[in-house]
C-alpha positions in Angstrom: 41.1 5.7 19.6 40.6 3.2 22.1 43.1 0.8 23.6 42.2 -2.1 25.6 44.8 -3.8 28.1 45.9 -7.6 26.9 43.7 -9.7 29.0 40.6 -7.8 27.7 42.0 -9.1 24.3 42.6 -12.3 25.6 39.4 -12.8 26.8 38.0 -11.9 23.3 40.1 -14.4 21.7 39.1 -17.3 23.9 35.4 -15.9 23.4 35.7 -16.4 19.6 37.2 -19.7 19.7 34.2 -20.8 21.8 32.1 -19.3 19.8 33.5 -21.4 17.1 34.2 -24.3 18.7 30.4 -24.6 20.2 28.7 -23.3 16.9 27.7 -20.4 18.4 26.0 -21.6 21.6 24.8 -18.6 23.6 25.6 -20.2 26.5 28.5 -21.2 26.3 31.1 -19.3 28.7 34.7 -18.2 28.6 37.5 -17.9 31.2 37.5 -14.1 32.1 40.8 -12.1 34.5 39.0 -9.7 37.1 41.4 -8.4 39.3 43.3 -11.3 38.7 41.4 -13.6 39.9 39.8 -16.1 37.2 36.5 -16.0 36.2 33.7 -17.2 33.8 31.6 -14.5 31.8 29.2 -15.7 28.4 30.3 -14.9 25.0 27.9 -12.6 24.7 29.3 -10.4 27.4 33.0 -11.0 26.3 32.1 -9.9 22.8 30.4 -6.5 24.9 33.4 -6.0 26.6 35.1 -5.0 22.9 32.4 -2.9 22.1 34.3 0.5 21.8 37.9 -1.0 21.2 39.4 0.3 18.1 42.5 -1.7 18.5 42.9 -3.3 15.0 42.8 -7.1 15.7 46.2 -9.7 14.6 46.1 -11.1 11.3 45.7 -14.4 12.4 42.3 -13.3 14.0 40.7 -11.2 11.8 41.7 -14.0 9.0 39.3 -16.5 10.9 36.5 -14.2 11.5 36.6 -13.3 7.7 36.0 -17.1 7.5 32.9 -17.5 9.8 31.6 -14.1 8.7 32.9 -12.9 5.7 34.1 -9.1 4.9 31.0 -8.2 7.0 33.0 -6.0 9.7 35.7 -3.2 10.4 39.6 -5.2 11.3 38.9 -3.5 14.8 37.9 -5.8 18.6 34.9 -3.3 18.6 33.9 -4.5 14.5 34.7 -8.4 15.4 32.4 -8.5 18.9 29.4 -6.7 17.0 30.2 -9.5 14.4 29.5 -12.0 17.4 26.5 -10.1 18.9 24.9 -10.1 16.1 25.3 -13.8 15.2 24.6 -14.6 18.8 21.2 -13.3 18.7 20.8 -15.1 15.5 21.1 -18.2 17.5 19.5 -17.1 20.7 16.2 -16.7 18.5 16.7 -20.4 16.6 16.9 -21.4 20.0 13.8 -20.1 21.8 12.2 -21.2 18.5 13.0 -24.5 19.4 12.6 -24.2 22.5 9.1 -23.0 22.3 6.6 -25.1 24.8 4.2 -27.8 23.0 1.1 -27.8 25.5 -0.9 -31.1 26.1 -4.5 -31.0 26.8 -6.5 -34.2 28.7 -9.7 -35.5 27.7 -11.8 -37.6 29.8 -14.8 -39.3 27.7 -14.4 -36.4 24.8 -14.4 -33.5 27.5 -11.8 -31.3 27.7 -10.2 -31.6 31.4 -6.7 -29.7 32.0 -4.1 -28.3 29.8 -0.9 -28.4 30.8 2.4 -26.9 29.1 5.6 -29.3 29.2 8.5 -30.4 27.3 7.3 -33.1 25.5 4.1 -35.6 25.4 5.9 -38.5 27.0 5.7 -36.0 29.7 2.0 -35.0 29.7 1.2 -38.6 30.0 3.5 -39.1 32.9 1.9 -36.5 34.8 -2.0 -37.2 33.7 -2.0 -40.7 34.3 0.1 -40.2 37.6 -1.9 -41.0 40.6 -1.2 -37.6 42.7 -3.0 -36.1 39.0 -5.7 -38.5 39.1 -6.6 -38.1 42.9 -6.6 -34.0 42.9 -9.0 -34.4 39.9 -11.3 -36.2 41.5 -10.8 -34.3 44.6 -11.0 -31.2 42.8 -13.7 -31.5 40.3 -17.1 -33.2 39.3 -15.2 -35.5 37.3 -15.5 -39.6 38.3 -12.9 -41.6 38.1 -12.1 -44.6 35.8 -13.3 -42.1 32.3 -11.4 -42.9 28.9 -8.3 -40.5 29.1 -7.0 -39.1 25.7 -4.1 -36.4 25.4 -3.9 -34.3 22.6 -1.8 -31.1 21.7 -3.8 -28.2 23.2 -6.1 -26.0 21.0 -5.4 -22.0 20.2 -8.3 -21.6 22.9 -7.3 -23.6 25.6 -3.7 -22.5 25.4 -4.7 -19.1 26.2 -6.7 -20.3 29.4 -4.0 -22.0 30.3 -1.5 -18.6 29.5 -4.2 -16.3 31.5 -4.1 -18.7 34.5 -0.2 -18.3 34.8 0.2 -14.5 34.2 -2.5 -14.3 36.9 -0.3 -16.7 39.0 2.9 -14.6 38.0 0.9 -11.4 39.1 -0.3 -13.0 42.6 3.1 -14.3 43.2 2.4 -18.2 43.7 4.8 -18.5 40.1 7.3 -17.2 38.8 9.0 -17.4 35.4 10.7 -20.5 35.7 7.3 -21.9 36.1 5.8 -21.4 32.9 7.7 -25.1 31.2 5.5 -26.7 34.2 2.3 -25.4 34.9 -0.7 -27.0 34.8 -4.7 -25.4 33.9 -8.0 -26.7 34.8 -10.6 -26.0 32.0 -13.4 -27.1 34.3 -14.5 -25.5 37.5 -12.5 -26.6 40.5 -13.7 -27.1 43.9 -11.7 -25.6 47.1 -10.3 -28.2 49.5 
């Protein structure tokens, strides 16, 4: 048996009312005592710190986790957090679904030009018809200036240029991760300046 000092168990409780007042937001965060000094941790990592506590939890408690999860755990801290886990990475997954990049692809004159991989369209056409955009293409390519620009989602086949040119970037080191919601592909040769 297990037993877990009171802030521990303090910290869990203020976890789960996040976690209920937020619908479950994964990142939502929770005042945490370290030392006693105050800090913020994630539910996710409040609800790990119950893991292996067998303490049974108060009435009151388990009595609202029976509402948002029904009969679906042990009365323990260490049956409640896996509880919360395990509907936190339900909602991490809904929420890289959603958050899953829609990539843009510019045509000049029917030719496929540049694909490029942001949040939304409003934001491919801010950067394609941008003049910094429209002067490295002309700098950078055989294409003239003044064609009929079109933007369309990207196709299966120019998403995975555009995919190969930023793991190659990642690999080089001129990106990183937090790159990837940003990056923009050539699908024509480019020249060297």
């Amino acid at each position: 048996m297990t037993h877990y000092p009171g802030h521990l168990r303090d910290t869990f409780a203020r976890a789960f009312a996040a976690f209920i007042e937020t619908g479950g937001d994964p990142d939502a965060n929770v005042m945490h005592e370290v030392k006693y000094e105050e800090t913020t941790i994630t539910l996710r990592k409040a609800a790990g710190l119950m893991m292996h506590c067998t303490d049974t939890l108060p009435g009151d408690l388990y009595d609202t986790l029976e509402e948002a999860f029904g009969r679906a755990f042990r009365p323990t801290y260490a049956g409640a957090a896996f509880a919360i886990l395990k509907a936190l990475r339900g909602q991490e997954e809904t929420k890289k679904e959603k958050e899953v990049l829609t990539m843009y692809t510019l045509e000049i004159d029917g030719r496929p030009i540049a694909v490029y991989s942001g949040s939304d369209e409003d934001e491919a056409h801010t950067l394609f018809n941008g003049e910094v955009f429209k002067s490295d293409l002309v700098a950078l390519t055989d294409v003239a200036d003044g064609g009929e620009f079109f933007i369309r989602r990207a196709f299966p086949e120019e998403i995975a240029v555009l995919e190969r040119s930023f793991a190659h970037a990642v690999r080089d080191g001129s990106a990183d991760k937090d790159d990837e919601d940003d990056w923009l592909t050539y699908l024509l040769p480019v020249h060297d300046v």
